[in-house]
C-alpha positions as a Markdown table, in Angstrom:
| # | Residue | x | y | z |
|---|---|---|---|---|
| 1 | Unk | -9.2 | 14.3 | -4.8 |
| 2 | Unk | -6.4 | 14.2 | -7.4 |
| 3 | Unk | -2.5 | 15.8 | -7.4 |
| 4 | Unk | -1.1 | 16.5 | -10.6 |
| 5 | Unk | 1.8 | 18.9 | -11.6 |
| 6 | Unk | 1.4 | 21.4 | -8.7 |
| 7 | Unk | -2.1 | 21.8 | -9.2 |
| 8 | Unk | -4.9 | 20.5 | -6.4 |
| 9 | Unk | -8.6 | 19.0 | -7.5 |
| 10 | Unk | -10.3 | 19.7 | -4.4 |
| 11 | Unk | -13.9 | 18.4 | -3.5 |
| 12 | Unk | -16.1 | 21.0 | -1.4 |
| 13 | Unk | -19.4 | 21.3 | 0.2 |
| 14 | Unk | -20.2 | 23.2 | -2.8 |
| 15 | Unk | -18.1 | 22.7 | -5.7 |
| 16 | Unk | -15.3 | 20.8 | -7.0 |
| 17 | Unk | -12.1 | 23.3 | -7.2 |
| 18 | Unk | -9.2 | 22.6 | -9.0 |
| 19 | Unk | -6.2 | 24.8 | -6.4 |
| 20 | Unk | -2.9 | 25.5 | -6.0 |
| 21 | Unk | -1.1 | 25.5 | -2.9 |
| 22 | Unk | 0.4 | 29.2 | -0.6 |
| 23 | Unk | 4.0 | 29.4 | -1.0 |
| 24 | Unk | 4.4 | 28.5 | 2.5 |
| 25 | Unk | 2.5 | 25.1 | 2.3 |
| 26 | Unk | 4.8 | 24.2 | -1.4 |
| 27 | Unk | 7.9 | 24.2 | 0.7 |
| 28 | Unk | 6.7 | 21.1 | 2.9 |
| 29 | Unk | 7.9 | 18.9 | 4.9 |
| 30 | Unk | 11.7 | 18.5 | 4.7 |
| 31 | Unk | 11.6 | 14.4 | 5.3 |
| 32 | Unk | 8.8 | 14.2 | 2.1 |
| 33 | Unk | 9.2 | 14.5 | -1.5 |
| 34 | Unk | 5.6 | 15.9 | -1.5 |
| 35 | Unk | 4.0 | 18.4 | 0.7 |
| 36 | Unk | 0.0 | 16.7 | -0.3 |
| 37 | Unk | -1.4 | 13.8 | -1.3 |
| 38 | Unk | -4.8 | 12.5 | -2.3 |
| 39 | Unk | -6.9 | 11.9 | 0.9 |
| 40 | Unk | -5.5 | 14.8 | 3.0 |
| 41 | Unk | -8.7 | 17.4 | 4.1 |
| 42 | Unk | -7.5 | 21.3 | 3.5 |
| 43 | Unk | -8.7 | 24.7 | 3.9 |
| 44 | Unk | -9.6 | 26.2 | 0.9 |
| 45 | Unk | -10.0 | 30.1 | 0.0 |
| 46 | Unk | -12.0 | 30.4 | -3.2 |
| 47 | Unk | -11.2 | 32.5 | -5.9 |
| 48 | Unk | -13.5 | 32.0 | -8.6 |
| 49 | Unk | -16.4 | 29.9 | -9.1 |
| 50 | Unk | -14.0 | 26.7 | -10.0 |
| 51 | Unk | -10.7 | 27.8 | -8.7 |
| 52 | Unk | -9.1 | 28.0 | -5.0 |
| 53 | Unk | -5.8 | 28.1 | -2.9 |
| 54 | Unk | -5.2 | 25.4 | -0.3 |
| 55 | Unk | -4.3 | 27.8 | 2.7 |
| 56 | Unk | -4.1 | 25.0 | 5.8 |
| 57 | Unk | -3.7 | 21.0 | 5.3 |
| 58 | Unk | -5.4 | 19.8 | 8.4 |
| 59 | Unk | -3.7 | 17.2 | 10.8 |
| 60 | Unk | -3.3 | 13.7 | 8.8 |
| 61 | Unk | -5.3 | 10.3 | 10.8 |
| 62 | Unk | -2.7 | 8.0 | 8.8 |
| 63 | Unk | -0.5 | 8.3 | 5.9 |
| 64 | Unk | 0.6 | 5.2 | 2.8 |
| 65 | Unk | 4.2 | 5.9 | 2.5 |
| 66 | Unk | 7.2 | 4.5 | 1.2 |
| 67 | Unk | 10.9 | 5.3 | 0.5 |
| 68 | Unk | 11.4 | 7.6 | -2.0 |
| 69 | Unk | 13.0 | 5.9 | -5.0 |
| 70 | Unk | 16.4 | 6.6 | -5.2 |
| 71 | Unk | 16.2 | 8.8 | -2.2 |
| 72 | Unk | 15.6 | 6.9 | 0.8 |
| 73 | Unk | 15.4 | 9.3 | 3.1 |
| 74 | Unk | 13.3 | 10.9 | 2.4 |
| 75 | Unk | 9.2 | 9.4 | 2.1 |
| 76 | Unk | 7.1 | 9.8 | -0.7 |
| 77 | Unk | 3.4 | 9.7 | 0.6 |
| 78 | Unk | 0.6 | 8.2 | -1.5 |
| 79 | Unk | -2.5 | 8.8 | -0.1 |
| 80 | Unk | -3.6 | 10.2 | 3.8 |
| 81 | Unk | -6.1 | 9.1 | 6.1 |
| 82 | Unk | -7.1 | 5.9 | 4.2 |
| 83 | Unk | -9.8 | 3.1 | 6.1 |
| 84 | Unk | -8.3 | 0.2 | 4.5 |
| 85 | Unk | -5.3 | -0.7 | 2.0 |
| 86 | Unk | -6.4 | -3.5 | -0.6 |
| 87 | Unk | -3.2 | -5.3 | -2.0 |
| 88 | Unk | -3.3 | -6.6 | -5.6 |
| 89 | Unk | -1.5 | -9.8 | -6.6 |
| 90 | Unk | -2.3 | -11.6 | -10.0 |
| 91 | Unk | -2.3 | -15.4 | -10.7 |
| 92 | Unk | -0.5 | -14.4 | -13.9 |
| 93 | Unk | 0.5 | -11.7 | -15.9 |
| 94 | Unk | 2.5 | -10.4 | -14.3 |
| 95 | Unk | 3.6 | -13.8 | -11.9 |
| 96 | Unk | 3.3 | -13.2 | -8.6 |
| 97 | Unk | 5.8 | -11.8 | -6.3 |
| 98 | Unk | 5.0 | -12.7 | -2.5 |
| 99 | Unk | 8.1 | -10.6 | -1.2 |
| 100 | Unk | 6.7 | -7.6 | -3.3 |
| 101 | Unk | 3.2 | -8.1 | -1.7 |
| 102 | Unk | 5.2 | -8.4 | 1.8 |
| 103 | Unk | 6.6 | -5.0 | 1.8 |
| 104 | Unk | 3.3 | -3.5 | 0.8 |
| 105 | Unk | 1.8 | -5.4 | 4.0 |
| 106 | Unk | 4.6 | -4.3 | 6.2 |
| 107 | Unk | 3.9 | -0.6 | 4.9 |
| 108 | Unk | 0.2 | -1.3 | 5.9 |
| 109 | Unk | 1.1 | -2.7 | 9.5 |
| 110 | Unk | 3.8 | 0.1 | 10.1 |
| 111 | Unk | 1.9 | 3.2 | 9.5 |
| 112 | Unk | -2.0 | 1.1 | 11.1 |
| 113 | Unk | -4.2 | 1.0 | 8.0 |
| 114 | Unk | -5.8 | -2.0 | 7.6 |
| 115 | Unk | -5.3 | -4.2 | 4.6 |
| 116 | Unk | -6.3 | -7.3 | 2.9 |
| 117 | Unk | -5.0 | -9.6 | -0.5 |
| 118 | Unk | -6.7 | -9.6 | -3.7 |
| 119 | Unk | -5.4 | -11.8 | -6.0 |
| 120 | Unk | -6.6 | -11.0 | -9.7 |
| 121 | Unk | -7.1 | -12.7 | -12.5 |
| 122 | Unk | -8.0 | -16.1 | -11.2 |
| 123 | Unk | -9.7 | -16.9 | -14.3 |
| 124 | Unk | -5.8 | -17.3 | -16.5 |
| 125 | Unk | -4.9 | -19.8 | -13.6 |
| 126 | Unk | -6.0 | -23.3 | -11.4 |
| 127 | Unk | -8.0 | -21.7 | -8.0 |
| 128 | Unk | -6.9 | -24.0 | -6.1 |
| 129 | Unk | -3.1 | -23.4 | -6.8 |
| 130 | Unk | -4.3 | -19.6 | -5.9 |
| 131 | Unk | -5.7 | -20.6 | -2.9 |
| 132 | Unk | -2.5 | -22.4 | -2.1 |
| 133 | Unk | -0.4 | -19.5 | -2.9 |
| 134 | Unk | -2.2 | -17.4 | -0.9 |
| 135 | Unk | -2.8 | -19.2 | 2.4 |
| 136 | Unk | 0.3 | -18.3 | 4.2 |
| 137 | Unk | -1.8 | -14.5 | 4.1 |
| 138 | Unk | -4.8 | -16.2 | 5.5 |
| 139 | Unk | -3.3 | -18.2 | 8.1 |
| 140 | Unk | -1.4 | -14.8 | 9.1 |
| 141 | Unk | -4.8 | -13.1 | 9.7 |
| 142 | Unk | -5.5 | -10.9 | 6.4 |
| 143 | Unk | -8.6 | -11.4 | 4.4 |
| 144 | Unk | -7.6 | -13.1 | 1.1 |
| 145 | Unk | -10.3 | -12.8 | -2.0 |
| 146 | Unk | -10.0 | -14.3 | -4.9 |
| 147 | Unk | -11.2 | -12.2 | -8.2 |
| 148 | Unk | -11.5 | -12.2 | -12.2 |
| 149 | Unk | -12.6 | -8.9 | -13.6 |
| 150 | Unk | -13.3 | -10.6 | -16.9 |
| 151 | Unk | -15.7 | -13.4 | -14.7 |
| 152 | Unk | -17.3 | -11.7 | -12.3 |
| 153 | Unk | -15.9 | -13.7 | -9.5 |
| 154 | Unk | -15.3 | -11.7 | -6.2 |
| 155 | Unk | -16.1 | -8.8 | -7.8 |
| 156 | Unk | -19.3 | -8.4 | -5.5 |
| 157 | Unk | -17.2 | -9.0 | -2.6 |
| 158 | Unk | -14.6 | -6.1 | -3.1 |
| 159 | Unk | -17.4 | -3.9 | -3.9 |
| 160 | Unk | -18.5 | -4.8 | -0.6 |
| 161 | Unk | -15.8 | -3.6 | 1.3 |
| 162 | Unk | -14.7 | -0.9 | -0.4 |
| 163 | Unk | -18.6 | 0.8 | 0.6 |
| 164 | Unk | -18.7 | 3.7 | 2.8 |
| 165 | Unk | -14.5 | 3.5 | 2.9 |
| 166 | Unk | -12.1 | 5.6 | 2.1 |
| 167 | Unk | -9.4 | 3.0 | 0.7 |
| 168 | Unk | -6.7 | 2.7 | -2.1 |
| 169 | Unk | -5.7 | 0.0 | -4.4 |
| 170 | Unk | -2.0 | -0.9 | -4.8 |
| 171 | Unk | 0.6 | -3.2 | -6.4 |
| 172 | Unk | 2.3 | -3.2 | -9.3 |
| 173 | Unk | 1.2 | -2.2 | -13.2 |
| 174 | Unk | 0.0 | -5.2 | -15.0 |
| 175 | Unk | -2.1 | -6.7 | -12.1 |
| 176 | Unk | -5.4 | -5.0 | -12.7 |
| 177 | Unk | -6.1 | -2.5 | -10.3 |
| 178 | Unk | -7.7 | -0.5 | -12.8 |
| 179 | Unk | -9.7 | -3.1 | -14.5 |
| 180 | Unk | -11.2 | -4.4 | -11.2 |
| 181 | Unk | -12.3 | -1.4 | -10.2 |
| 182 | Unk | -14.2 | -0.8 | -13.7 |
| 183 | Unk | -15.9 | -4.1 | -12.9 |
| 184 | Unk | -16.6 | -3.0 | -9.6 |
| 185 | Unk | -18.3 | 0.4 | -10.9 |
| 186 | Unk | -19.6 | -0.2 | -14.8 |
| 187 | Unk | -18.5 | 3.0 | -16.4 |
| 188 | Unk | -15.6 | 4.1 | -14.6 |
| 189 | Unk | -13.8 | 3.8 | -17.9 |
| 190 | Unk | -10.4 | 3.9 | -16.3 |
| 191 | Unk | -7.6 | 2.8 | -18.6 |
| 192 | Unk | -6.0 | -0.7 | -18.4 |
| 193 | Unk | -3.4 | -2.3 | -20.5 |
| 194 | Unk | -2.0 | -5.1 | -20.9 |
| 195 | Unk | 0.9 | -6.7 | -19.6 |
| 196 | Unk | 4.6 | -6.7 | -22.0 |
| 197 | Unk | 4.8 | -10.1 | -23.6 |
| 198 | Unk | 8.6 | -8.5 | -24.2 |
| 199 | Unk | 9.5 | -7.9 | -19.7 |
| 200 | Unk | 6.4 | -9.9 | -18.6 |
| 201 | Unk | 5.8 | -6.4 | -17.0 |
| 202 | Unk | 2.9 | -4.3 | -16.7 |
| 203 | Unk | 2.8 | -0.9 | -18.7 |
| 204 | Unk | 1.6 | 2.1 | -16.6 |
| 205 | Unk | -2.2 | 3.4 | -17.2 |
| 206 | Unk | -3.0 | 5.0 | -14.1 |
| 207 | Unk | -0.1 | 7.9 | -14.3 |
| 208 | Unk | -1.6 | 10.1 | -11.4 |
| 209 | Unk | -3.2 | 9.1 | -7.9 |
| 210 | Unk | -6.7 | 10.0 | -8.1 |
| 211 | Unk | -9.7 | 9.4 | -5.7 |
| 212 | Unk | -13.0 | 8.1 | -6.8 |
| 213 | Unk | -16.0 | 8.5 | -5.5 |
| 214 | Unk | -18.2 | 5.2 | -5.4 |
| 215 | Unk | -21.5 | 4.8 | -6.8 |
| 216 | Unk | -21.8 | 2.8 | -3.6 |
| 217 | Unk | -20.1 | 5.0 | -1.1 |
| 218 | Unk | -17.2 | 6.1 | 0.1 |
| 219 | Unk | -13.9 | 7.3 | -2.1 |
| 220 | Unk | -11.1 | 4.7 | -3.4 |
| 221 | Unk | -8.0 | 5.5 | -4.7 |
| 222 | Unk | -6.3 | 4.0 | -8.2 |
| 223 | Unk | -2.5 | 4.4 | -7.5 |
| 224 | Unk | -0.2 | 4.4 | -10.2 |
| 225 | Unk | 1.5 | 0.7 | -10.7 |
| 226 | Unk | 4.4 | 0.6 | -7.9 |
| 227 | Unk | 7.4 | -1.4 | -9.4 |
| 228 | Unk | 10.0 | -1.1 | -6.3 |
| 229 | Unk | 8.4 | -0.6 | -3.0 |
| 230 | Unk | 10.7 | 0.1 | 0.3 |
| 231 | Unk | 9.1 | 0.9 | 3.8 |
| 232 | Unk | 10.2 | 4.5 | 4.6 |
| 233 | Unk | 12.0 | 4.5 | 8.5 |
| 234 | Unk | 11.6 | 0.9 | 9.1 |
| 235 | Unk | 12.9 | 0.4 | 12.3 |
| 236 | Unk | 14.2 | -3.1 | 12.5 |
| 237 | Unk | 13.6 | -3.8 | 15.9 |
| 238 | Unk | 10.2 | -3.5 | 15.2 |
| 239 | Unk | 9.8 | -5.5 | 12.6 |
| 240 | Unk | 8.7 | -8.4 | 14.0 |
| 241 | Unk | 5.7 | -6.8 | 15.0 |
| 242 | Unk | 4.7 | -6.0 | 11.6 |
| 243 | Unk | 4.2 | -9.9 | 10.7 |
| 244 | Unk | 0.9 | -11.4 | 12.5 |
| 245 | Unk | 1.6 | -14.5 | 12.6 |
| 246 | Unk | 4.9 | -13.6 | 14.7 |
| 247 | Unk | 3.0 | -11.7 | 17.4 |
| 248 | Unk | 2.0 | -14.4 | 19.6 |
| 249 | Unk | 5.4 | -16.0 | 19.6 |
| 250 | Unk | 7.0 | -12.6 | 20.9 |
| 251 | Unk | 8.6 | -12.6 | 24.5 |
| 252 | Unk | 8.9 | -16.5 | 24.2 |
| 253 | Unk | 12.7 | -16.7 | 23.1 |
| 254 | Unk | 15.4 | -17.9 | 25.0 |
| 255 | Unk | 17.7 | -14.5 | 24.3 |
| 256 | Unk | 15.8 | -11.2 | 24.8 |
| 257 | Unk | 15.9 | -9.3 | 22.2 |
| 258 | Unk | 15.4 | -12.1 | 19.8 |
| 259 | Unk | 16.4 | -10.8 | 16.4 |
| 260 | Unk | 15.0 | -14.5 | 15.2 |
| 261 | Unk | 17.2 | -14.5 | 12.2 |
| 262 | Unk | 20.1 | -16.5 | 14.1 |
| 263 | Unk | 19.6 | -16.9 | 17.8 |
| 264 | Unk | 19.0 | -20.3 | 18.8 |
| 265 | Unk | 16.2 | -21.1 | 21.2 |
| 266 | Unk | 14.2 | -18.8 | 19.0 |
| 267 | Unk | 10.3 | -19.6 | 19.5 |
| 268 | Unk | 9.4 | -17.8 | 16.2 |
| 269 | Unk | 11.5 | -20.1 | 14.1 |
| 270 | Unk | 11.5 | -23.5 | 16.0 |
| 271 | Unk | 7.3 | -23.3 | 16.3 |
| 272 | Unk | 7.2 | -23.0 | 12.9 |
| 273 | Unk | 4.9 | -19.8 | 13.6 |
| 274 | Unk | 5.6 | -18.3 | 9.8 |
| 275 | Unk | 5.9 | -19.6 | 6.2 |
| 276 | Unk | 9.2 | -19.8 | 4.5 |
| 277 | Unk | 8.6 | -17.1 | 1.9 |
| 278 | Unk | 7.1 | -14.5 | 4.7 |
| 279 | Unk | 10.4 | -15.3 | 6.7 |
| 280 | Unk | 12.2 | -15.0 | 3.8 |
| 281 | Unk | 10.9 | -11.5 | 3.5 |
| 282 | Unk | 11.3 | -11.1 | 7.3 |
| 283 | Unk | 14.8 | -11.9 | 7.0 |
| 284 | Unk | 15.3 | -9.4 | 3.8 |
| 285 | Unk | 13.6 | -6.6 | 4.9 |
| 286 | Unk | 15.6 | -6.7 | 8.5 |
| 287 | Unk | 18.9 | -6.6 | 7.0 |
| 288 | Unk | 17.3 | -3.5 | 4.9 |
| 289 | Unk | 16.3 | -1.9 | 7.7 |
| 290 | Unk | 19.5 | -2.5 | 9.8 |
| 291 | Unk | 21.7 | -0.9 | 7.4 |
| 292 | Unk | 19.4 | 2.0 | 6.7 |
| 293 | Unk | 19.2 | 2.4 | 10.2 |
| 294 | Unk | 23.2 | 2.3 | 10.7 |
| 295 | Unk | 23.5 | 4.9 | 7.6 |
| 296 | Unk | 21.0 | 7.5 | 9.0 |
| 297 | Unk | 23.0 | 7.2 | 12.5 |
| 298 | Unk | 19.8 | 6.0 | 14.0 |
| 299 | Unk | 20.4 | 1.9 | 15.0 |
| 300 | Unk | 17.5 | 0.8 | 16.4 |
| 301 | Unk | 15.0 | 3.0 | 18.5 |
| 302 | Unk | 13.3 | -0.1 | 19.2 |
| 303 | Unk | 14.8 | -3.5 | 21.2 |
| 304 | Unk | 17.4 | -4.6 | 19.1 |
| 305 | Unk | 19.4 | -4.1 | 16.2 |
């Protein structure tokens, strides 16, 4: 339920434990910064009535990764076995940053968790300029909802689909994960600044991952704000795959593999099949992947580099 400084709150039948991990389990995996996260089910041997040691960490459904920051080889996992990934975006305060909220889509699509947009803090801009911002996401499938903590507007509605889930909240500080979710369960009390009039940034309030259990149902999970986000193994032949709206145009291009960044013929870019900022980010995150790929020695397990 919550990971903080080698120690392990762990919800049981019974009790709530708080648990460190066997020395054999602390060593890890060698590809991850951490060996558990929030989310993951254990086997627990308790030691006293509120204390335990986590002897097994049972077989992971799915896993929210990323890169490790300033170590990109190795991933730095954020919460297992999630049932849906919600991805915060703010009208304002912090602006908005579509290629930010791409990367956390592609880490959705690349490790199968599904995921929709929330866009915050409708109430400090125009709607329908939100709407507009946001319909290159609801043209490329993903459930967009539009919500003001300080209103009440879509507040209902993410309450809705976070019931009987086990999901996390992500994006970066400033954009109101926290506060949402107060509004969502009256109080939660969870701490929520606001946002540097100095960097236009958000200050960090959530400093540890943490799940919650829901009045409602189900658990959710308030992630620490997430200022740089970079898939972990992207494999850039598969990329294309990891953007929707792409997925029907796939096959259709007159060179196979298509890379559709230059190729002409390409039925991706002449049908017009995704907006400019999402192939924008396309483009990006394909040369980031391609010269991650040609570092780790690996170019490609996929169709083309």
């Amino acid at each position: 339920m919550r990971s903080a400084g080698g120690f392990y709150t762990v919800q049981t039948p019974q009790a709530r434990l708080l648990c460190t991990l066997v020395k054999r389990l602390r060593r890890g995996e060698r590809r991850s910064t951490n060996p558990l996260s929030i989310g993951h089910g254990v086997m627990v041997r308790r030691t006293t009535d509120d204390q335990g040691t986590i002897e097994k960490i049972a077989p992971r459904r799915n896993e929210l990764a990323r890169a490790a920051p300033g170590r990109a080889a190795l991933k730095h996992v954020l919460v297992a076995n999630l049932d849906l990934l919600l991805v915060v975006s703010a009208v304002r305060d912090p602006a908005p940053n579509p290629a930010r909220l791409d990367r956390f889509l592609v880490i959705a699509e690349q490790t199968e968790i599904p995921a929709l947009v929330v866009v915050s803090k409708i109430d400090l801009g125009d709607p329908a300029q939100a709407e507009h911002l946001y319909q290159p996401y609801r043209a490329a499938g993903y459930t967009v909802l539009l919500t003001s903590a300080a209103t009440g507007a879509g507040v209902d509605a993410v309450r809705a689909v976070l019931r009987d889930k086990v999901s996390a909240l992500v994006g970066p500080s400033g954009v109101g994960k926290s506060t949402l979710l107060n509004a969502v369960q009256p109080g939660l009390r969870l701490r929520a600044a606001a946002v540097s009039e100095r960097t236009g940034r958000g200050r960090h309030t959530t400093s540890v991952a943490e799940l919650i259990a829901l009045d409602a149902g189900g658990y959710v999970a308030d992630t620490p704000g997430l200022r740089g986000i970079e898939p972990y193994d992207l494999d850039p032949a598969m990329l294309d795959q990891f953007f929707p709206e792409m997925c029907p145009y796939l096959g259709g291009c007159r060179f196979a593999p298509c890379t559709h960044v230059h190729e002409p013929g390409c039925a991706v870019r002449t049908a017009g099949a995704i907006a400019a900022s999402r192939y924008d980010s396309y483009t990006k995150l394909y040369e980031e992947a391609r010269e991650n790929a040609r570092r780790r020695g690996t170019p490609g397990r996929g169709r083309y580099v």
